[in-house]
C-alpha positions in Angstrom: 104.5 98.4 79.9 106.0 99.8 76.6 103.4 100.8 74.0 105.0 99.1 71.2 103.0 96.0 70.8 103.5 92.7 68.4 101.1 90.2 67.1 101.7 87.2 69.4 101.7 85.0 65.8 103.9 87.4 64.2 106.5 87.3 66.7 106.3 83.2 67.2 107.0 83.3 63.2 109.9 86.1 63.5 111.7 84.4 66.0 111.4 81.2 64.5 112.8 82.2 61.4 115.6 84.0 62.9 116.3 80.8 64.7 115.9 79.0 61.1 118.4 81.1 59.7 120.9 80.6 62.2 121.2 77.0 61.7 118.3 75.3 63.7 116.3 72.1 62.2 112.7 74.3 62.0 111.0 71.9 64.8 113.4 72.7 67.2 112.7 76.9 66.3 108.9 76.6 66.6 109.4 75.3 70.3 112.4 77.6 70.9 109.8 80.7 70.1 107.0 79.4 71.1 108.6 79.5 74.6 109.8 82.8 74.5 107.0 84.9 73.5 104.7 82.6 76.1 107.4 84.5 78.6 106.8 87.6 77.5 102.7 86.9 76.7 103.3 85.6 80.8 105.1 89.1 81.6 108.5 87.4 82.3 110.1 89.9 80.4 113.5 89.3 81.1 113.1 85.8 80.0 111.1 86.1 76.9 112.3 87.2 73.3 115.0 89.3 75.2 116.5 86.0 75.2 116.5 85.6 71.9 119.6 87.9 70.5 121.9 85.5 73.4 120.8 82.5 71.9 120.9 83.6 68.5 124.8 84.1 69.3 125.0 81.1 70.5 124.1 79.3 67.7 126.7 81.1 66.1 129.7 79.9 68.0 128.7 76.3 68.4 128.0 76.7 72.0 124.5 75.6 71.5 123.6 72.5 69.5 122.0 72.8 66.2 120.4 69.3 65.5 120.1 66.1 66.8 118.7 64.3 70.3 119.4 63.5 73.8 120.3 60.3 74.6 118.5 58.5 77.0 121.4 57.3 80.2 119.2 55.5 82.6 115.3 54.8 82.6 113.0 52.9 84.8 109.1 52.8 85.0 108.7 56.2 85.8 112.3 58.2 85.8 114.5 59.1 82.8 118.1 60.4 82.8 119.2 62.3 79.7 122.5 63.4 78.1 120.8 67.0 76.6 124.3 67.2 74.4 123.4 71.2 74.4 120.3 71.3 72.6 118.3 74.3 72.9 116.7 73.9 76.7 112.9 74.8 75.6 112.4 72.1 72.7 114.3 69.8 75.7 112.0 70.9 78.6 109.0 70.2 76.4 110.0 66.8 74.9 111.0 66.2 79.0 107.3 67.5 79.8 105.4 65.2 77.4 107.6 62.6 78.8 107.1 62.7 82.2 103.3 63.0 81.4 103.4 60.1 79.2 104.8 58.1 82.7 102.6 59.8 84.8 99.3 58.2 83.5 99.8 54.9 83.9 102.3 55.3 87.2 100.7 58.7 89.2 104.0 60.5 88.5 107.2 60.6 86.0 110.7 62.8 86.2 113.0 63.7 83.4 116.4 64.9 85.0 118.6 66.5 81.7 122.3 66.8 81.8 124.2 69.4 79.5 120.6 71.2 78.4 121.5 74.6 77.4 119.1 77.5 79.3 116.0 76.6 79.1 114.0 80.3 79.6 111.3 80.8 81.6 110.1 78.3 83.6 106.3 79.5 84.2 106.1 79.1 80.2 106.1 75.3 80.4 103.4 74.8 82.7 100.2 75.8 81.4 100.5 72.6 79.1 100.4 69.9 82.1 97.8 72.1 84.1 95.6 72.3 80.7 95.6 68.9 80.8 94.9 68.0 84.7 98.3 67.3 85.7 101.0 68.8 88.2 103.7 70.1 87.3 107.3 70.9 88.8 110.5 72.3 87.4 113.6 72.7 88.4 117.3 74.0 87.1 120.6 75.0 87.6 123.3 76.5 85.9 127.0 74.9 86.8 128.4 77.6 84.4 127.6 80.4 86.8 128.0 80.8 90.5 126.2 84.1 91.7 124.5 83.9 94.4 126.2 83.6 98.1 125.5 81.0 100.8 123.5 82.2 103.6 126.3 84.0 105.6 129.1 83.9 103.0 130.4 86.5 100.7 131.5 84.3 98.1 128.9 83.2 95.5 128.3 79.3 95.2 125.3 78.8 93.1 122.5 80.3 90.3 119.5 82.0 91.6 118.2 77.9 91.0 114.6 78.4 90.2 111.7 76.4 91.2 108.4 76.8 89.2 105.3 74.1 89.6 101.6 74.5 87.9 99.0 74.0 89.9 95.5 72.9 88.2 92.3 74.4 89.9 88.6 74.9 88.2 89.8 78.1 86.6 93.4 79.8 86.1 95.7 77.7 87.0 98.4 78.7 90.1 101.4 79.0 88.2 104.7 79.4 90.5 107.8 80.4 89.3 110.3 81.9 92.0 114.2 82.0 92.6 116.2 80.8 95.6 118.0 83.9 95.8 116.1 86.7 96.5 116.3 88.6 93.2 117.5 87.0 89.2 120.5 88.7 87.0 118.1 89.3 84.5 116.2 91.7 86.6 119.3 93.0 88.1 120.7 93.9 84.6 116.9 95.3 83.6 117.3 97.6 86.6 121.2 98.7 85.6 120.1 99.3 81.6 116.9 101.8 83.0 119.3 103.8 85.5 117.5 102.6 88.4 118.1 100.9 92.0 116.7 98.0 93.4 113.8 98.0 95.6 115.7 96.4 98.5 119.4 95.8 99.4 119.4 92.1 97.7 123.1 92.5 96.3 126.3 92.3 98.9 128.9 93.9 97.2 132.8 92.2 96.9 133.4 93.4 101.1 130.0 91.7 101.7 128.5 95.1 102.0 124.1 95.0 101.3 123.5 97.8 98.7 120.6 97.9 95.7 123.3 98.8 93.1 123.1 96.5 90.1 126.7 97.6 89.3 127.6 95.7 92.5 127.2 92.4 90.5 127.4 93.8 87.1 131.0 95.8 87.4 134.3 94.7 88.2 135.1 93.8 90.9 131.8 91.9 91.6 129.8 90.9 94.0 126.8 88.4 94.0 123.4 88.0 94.9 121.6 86.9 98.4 119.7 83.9 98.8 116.2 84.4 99.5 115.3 85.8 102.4 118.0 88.6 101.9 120.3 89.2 105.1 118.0 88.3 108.2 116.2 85.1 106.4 118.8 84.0 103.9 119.1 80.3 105.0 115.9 79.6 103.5 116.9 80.6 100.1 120.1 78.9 100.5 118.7 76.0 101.6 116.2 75.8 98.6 118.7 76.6 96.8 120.9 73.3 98.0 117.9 71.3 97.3 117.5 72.0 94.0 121.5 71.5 93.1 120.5 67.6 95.0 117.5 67.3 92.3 119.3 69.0 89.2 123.1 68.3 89.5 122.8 65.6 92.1 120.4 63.2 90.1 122.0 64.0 87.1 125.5 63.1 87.9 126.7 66.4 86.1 127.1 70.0 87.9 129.6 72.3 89.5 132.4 69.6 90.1 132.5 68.7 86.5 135.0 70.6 83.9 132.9 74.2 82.6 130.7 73.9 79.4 129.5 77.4 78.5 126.2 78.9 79.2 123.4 75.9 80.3 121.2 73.8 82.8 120.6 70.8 84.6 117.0 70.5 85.0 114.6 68.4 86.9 111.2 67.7 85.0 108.3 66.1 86.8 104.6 65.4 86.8 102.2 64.4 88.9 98.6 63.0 87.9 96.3 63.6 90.7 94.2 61.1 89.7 96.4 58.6 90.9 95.5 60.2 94.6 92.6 61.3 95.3 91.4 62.1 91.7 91.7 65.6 89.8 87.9 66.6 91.1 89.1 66.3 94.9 92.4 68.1 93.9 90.8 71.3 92.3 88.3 70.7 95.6 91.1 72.0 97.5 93.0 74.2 95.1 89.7 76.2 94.6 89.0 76.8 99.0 92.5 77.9 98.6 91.7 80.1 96.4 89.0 81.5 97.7 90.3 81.7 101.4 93.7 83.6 99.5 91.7 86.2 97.4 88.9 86.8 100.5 92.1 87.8 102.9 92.0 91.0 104.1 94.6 93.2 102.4 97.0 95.1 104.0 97.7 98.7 103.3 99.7 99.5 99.9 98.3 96.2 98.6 94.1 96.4 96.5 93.6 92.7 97.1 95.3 90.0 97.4 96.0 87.7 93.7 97.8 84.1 93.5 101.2 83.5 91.8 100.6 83.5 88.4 97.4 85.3 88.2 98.9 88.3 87.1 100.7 86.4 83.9 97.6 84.8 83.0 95.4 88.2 83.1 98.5 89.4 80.9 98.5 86.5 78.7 94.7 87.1 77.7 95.2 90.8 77.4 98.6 90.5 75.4 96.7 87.9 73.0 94.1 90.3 72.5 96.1 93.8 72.4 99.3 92.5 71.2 102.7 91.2 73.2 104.4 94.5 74.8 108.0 94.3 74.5 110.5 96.4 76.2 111.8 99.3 74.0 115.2 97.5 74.1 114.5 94.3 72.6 113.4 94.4 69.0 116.3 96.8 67.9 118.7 93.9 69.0 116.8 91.5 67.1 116.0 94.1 63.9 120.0 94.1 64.2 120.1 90.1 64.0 117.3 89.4 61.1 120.0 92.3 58.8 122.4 90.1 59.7 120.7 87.2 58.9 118.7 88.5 56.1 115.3 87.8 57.9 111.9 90.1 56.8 111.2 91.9 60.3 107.8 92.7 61.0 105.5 95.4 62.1 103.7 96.5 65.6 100.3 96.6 65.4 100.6 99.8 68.2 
């Protein structure tokens, strides 16, 4: 990681004052940058702060929605449908998250499905706040903007890399998945292109349908896409996951790819589960921890020092980066140093 290293508090407060500045009502910003740093604290780095600049110009053209709230289209017991009207997708995904919690207690389970959210970030950032609090958590979204990622078999892209993420409480870290449908996300793929490198695998067809690990297949005219998960021997997996969460974003929303384009977004699926409903939290961490143990006490294979659980890795990072500092890549705070000029924001200091 880069050895330029922020204050975690220091770059909550810069990014919420950019956010300020640029015409957002102050509640919204704190959750807006709140979310992104946890990305970064998480080591999603392509979903953190360098998110920030993009939104930032969105706010400028209109494209993302300065004030007000989502309207509430249908709601029973335990399910809510809402109109997001283009708010900023983190202060959305959180209000959906205390939401579905708040239906979860009294009915074992609630889901918040949001139409016309703008992006909503980094999925793993959202789920440390149900797993603190004994509860399950599952997320997932679209974007009907984009289609960039072919059907398994196809060369002509359909869908977004469609993320699923779900937090997992256990008597210690919580497992905290966050993985796409398709086998890699345009954020890394653009990472990859800015540092001159390759991808690790062929997970890009090119235009002809042609596997290659070029970013500038997808990034250059004339484009290509992205393979499901499962790249070109397992594909229909991905591409099948990636179907199911169109049904549970777009398809329970009513709103999605056959519906007129409206810039940049989501449709996201918000639900959460209280174990004690079930069997009770003790006999669900019961389980989660033998998991555990029987994951990390697996022999390793060669290339690999032991085996970890999704998510342990971001919260090892997150303790470290709260102690040491957030690590940002050396791309990232010039573009925003660039924004807080033009917005006549104080920038602030590393503290390495």
């Amino acid at each position: 990681m880069p050895d330029t290293r922020y204050a975690e508090p220091a770059l909550v407060d810069f990014a919420q004052r950019l956010l300020i500045a640029a015409g957002l009502e102050p509640a919204k910003a704190a959750d807006v940058a709140q979310v992104l740093v946890m990305g970064d604290l998480l080591g999603h780095t392509t979903h953190g702060l360098a998110l920030l600049g993009p939104y930032l110009g969105e706010l400028e053209k209109g494209d993302m929605a300065q004030r007000g709230s989502p309207d509430v289209i249908a709601q029973r017991d335990a399910t809510q449908l809402w109109d997001g009207k283009r708010l900023p997708g983190p202060w959305l995904t959180l209000r959906a998250l205390d939401a579905a919690a708040s239906m979860a207690r009294p009915h074992g389970t609630g889901t918040v499905v949001i139409r016309r959210s703008h992006h909503i970030a980094c999925l793993a950032a959202y789920l440390v706040r149900a797993t603190e609090r004994g509860l399950i958590a599952i997320i997932k979204s679209s974007d009907p903007l984009l289609a960039a990622v072919v059907p398994h078999g196809g060369i002509t892209p359909v869908m977004t890399p469609n993320p699923i993420a779900a937090g997992l409480p256990t008597s210690h870290d919580p497992i905290l998945i966050d993985v796409s449908t398709s086998i890699t996300s345009m954020g890394y793929t653009m990472q990859a292109r800015d540092r001159g490198q390759k991808l690790p695998g062929p997970w890009l067809v090119d235009v002809d349908g042609n596997a290659t690990n070029d970013p500038a297949a997808v990034l250059e005219e004339p484009k290509g896409a992205l393979l499901p998960l499962g790249g070109l021997d397992a594909g229909h997996k991905g591409y099948a996951l990636g179907l199911l969460v169109e049904a549970l974003t777009a398809g329970l929303a009513g709103f999605g790819r056959a519906d007129p384009k409206e810039g940049w977004g989501a449709t996201v699926l918000v639900q959460v589960i209280d174990p004690e409903a079930f069997a009770g939290l003790d006999a669900f961490r019961r389980q989660m921890d033998h998991m555990t143990d029987a994951c990390h006490a697996s022999k390793p294979r060669a290339g690999f020092d032991r085996v970890r659980l999704p998510g342990e890795r971001g919260m090892r990072l997150l303790r470290e980066q709260r102690e040491r500092g957030v690590a940002l890549r050396e791309t990232i705070m010039p573009s925003l140093e660039k924004w807080a000029q033009k917005l006549g924001v104080d920038g602030i200091a590393p503290v390495s």
